[in-house]
Wavefront OBJ file of the C-alpha trace (Angstrom):
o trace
v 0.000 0.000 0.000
v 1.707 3.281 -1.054
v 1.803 5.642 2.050
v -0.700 8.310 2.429
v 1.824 11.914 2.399
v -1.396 14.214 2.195
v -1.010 16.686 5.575
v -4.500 18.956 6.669
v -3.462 22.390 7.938
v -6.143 24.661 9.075
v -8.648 24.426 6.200
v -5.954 23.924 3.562
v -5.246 19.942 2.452
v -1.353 19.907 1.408
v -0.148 17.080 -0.890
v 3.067 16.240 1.178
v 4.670 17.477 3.971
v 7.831 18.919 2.333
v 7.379 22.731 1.268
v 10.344 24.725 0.545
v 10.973 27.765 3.070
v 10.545 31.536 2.650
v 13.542 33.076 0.939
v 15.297 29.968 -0.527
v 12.902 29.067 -3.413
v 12.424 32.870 -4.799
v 8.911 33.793 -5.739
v 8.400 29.858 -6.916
v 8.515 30.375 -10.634
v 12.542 31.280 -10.707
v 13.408 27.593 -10.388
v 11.037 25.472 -12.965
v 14.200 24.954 -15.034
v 15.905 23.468 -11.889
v 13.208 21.133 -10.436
v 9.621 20.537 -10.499
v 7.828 22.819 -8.176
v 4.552 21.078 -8.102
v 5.702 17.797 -6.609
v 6.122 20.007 -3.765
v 3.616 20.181 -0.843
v 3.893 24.253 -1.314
v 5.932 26.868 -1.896
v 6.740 29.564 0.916
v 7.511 33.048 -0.968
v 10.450 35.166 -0.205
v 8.812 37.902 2.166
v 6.887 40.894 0.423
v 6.718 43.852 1.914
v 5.381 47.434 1.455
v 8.122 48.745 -1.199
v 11.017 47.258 -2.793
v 14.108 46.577 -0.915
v 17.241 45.999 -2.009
v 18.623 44.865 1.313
v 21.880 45.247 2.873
v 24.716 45.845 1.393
v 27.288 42.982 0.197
v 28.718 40.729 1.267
v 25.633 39.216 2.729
v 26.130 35.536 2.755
v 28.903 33.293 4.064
v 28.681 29.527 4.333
v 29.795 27.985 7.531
v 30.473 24.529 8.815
v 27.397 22.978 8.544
v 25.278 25.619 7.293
v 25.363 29.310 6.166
v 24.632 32.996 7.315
v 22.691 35.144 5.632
v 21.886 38.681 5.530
v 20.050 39.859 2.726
v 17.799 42.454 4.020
v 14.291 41.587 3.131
v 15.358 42.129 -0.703
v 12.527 42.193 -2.774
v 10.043 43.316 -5.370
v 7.669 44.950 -3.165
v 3.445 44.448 -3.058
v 2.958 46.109 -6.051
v 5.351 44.124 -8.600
v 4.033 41.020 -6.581
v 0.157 41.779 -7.695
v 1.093 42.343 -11.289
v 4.261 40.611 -12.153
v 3.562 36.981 -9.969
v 0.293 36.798 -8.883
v -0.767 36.029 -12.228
v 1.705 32.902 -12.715
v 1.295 31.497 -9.789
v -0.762 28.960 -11.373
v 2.324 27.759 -13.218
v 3.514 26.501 -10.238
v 1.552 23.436 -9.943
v 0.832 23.690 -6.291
v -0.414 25.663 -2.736
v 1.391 28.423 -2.718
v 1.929 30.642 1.080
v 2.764 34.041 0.232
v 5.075 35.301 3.261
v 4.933 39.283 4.806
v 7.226 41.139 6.382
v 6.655 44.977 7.688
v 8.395 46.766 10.049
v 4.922 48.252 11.511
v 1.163 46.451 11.706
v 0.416 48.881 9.351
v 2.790 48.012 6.996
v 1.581 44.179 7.266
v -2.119 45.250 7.181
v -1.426 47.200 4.302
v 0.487 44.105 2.506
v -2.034 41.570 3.035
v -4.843 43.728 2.548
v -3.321 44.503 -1.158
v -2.870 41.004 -1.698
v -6.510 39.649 -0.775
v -8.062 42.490 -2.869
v -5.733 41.492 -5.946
v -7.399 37.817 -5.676
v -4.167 36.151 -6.409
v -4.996 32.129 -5.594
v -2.704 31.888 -2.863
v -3.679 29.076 -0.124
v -2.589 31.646 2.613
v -0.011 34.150 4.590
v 3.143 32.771 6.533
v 3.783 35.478 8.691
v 7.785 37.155 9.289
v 7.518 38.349 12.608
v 11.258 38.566 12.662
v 11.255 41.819 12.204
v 12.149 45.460 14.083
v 9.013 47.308 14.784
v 9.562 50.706 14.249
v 6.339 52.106 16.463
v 8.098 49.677 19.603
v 11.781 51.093 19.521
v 12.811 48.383 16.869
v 12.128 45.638 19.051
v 11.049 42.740 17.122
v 7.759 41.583 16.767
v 8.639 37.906 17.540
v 10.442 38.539 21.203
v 7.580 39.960 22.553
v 3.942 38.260 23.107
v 1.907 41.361 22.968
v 3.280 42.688 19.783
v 2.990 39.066 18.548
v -0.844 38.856 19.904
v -1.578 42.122 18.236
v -0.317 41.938 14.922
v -2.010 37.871 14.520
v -5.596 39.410 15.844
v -5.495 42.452 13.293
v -4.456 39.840 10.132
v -6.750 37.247 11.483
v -9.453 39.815 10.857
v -8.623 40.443 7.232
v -7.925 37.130 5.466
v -10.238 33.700 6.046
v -6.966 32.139 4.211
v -5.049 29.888 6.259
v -2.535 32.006 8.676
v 0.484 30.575 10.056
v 3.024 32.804 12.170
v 6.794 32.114 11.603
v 8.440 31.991 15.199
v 12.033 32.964 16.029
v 13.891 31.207 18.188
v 16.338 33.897 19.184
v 13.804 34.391 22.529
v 13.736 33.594 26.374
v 10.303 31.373 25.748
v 8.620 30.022 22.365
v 5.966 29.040 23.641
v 4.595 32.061 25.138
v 5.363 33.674 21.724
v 3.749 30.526 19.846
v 0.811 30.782 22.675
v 0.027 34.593 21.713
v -0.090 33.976 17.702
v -2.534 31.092 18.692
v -4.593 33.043 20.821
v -4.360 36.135 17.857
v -6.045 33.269 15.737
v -2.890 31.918 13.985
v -4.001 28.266 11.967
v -0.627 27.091 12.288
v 2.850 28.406 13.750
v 6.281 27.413 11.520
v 9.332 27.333 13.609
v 12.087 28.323 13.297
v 13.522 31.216 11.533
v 17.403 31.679 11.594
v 19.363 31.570 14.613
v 21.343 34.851 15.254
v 25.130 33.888 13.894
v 28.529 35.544 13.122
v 31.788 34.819 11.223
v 34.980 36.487 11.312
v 37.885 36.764 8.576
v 41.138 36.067 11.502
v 43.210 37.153 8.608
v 41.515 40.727 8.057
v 39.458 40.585 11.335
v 36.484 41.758 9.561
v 33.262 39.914 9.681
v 32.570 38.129 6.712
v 28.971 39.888 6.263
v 28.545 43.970 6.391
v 25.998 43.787 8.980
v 28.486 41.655 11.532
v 26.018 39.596 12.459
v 23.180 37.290 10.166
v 21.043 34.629 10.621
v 22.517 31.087 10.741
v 20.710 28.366 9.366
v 21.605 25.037 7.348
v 22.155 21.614 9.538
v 24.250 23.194 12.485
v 20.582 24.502 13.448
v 18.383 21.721 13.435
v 18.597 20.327 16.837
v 17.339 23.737 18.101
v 14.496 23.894 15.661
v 13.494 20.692 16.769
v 13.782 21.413 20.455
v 11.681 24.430 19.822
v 9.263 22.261 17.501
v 9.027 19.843 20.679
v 8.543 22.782 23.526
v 5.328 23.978 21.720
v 4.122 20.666 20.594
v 4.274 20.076 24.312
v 1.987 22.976 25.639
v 0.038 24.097 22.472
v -2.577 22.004 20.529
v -2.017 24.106 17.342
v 0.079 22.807 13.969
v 3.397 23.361 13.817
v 5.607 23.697 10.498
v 9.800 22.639 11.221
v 11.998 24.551 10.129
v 15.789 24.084 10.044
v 18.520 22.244 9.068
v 16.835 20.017 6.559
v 17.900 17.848 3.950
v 16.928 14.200 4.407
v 13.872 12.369 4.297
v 15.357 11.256 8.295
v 15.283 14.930 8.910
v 11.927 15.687 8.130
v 10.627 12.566 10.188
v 12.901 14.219 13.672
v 10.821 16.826 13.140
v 7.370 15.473 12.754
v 8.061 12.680 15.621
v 8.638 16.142 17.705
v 5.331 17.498 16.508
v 5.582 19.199 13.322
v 3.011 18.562 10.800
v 5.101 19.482 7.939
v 7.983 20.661 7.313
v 9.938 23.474 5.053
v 13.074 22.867 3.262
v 15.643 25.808 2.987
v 19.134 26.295 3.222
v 20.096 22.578 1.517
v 18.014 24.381 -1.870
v 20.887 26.606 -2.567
v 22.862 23.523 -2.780
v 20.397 20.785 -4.200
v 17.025 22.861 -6.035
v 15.738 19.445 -6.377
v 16.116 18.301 -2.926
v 12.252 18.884 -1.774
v 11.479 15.952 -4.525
v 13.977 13.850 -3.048
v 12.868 14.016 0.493
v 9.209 13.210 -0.888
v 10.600 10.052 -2.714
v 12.575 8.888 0.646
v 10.027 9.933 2.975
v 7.421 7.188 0.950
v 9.930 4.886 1.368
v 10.457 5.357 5.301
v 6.874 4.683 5.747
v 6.513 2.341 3.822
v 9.664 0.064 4.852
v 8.163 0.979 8.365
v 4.457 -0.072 7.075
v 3.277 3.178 8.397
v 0.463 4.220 5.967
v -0.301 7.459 7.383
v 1.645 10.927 8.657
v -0.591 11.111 11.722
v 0.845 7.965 12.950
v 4.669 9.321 13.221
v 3.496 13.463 14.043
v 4.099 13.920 17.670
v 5.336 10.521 18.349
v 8.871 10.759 20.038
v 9.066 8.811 23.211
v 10.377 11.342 25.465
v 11.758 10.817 28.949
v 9.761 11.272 31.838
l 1 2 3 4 5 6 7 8 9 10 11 12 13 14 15 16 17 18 19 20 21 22 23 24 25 26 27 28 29 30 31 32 33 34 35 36 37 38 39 40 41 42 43 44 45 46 47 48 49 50 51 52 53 54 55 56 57 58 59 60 61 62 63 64 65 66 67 68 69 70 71 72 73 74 75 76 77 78 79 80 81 82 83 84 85 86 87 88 89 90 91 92 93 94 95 96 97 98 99 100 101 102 103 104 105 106 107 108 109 110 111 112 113 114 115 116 117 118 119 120 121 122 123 124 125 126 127 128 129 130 131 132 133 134 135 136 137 138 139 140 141 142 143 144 145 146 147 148 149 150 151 152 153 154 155 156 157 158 159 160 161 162 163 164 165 166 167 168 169 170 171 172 173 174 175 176 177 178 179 180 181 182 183 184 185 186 187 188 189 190 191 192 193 194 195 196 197 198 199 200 201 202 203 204 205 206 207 208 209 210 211 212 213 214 215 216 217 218 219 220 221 222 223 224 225 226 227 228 229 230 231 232 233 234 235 236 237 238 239 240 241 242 243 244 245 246 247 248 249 250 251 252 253 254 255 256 257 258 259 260 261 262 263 264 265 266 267 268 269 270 271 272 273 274 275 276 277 278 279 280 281 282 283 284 285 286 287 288 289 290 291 292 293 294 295 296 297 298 299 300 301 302 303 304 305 306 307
C-alpha cells in the first residue's frame, strides 16, 4: 500500500509534507528549469513587503560549517510588482502556494495583506515574518515579545479567512509564550524556526565576513534547536506546527514530525540541491513504507520522550 503523504493544515489539504521555506525558493517560478515545483507540498515566498528593498549591502552571505549565514535584508520586489508581475503565474507553479509578509509596523503588514486579498491572487494563505524590528516599539522585534505578537495575529486574522500561520524565532527567552500569543491572535498554524542569530569572522583581516556583523545562521548546524523548539510547543500548544531548520533528508523531516511538526519546510540545503524537496518526498514514501506506516498522523508527535 503506497503511504498516504497528504497533511490537513487549518482548512488547507497539502499534498506532502515537504514545502520549501521563505527566501530559498524565490517567488516559486525562478526555479522550474531546476526542479519541479509542483511535486512540492507548497511553496513559501520570499517575504513581500510594502516597497522594494534591495537589502543590505554585500557581502551578505557566508557559508559555515554545517550551514550558512545570511543577511540579505528583506530584498525584494515589493506588493505592487508582486500583484502584477507573480500573482498572475502562480498557477504555473503546480501547487499551494503561502505568500510570506514582512513589515516593520502592523500597518505596513495590514497594508500588505490587505493589497494582496483584494488582488485575488490564488494563494492558499499568509506565513507570517515576525522577525522583524518594529519601528512604532523602539525596533524591538515583533517575535520577542507576546503582545506585539498577539496584536499583529488578531489584526491579520481579521482580514484574510486564508489559512494564517506565524513564523516563530527562536532567538527568545520562551517560544511558547510567543507561539501561545499567535494562537490566541487566531494563527491556523505556527512554523518554527527562523534563523538563529550567527557571526563569522575573517582572523586574517578581522572583519566579519557579512557587512551587517552579524546574520542569521541556518543550514544543519541549526536543526537540533528547531526541533527542540518544535518539541517545547508541541508540548503545551494544541495548534500545527511547520519545522523549520537544518533540513535535507527524508530522516530529517521525520525528527521533526516525531517532535510534533506537521510538515515541514526545506531551505538552506536548496541553494545547494534545487531538487532536494522531490527527493525528500521520494525517501520519505519509502520510510513509511519500509516501516508499514500508511499514514503521517501515525509518526506526528510521536517521540518517546523521557519522563
Amino acid at each position: 500500500m503506497t503511504p498516504d503523504l497528504s497533511v490537513k493544515i487549518g482548512n488547507v489539504s497539502f499534498k506532502n509534507p515537504i514545502f520549501v521555506a521563505s527566501g530559498t525558493f524565490g517567488y516559486g517560478l525562478e526555479t522550474k528549469e531546476l526542479t519541479d515545483p509542483s511535486a512540492l507540498g507548497a511553496v513559501v515566498t520570499k517575504s513581500i513587503t510594502r516597497h522594494p528593498r534591495e537589502g543590505n549591502p554585500s557581502p551578505r552571505i557566508v557559508e559555515t560549517p554545517s550551514g550558512m549565514i545570511n543577511s540579505i535584508g528583506l530584498a525584494n520586489m515589493g506588493v505592487d510588482a508582486y500583484i502584477n508581475d507573480v500573482a498572475p503565474r502562480i498557477d504555473e507553479i503546480g501547487t499551494a502556494v503561502i505568500t510570506n509578509i514582512a513589515g516593520f509596523s502592523i500597518d505596513d503588514y495590514l497594508y500588505v495583506m490587505g493589497r494582496v486579498e483584494k488582488s485575488g491572487a490564488p494563494i492558499c494563505g499568509y506565513e507570517i515574518n515576525i522577525s522583524c524590528p518594529n519601528v512604532e516599539a523602539g525596533k524591538m522585534e515583533f517575535a520577542v515579545d507576546p503582545e506585539l505578537t498577539g496584536r499583529l495575529t488578531e489584526a491579520l486574522r481579521k482580514m484574510t479567512s486564508k489559512l494564517l500561520i506565524v513564523k516563530l524565532s527562536p532567538n527568545v527567552t520562551d517560544i511558547v509564550s510567543i507561539a501561545r500569543a499567535a494562537k490566541e491572535g487566531g494563527a491556523d498554524a505556527v512554523s518554527a524556526v527562523n534563523t538563529v542569530f550567527g557571526m563569522s569572522i575573517d582572523v586574517s583581516t578581522r572583519e566579519p565576513h557579512v557587512h551587517t556583523n552579524v546574520g542569521g545562521l541556518s543550514g544543519p548546524a541549526v536543526r537540533p534547536v528547531g526541533v527542540a523548539c518544535v518539541y517545547k510547543i508541541s508540548r503545551e500548544l494544541n495548534i500545527p506546527i511547520i519545522g523549520i531548520g537544518g533540513i535535507t533528508s527524508a530522516k530529517d523531516a521525520v525528527e521533526y514530525m516525531l517532535a510534533g511538526a506537521s510538515a515541514v519546510q526545506v531551505g538552506t540545503a536548496s541553494f545547494r540541491h534545487p531538487d532536494i524537496g522531490r527527493s525528500i518526498i521520494g525517501e520519505l514514501e519509502q520510510f513509511l513504507a519500509s516501516n508499514e506506516i500508511e499514514d503521517l498522523s501515525e509518526i506526528t508527535g510521536g517521540v518517546i520522550a523521557n519522563d
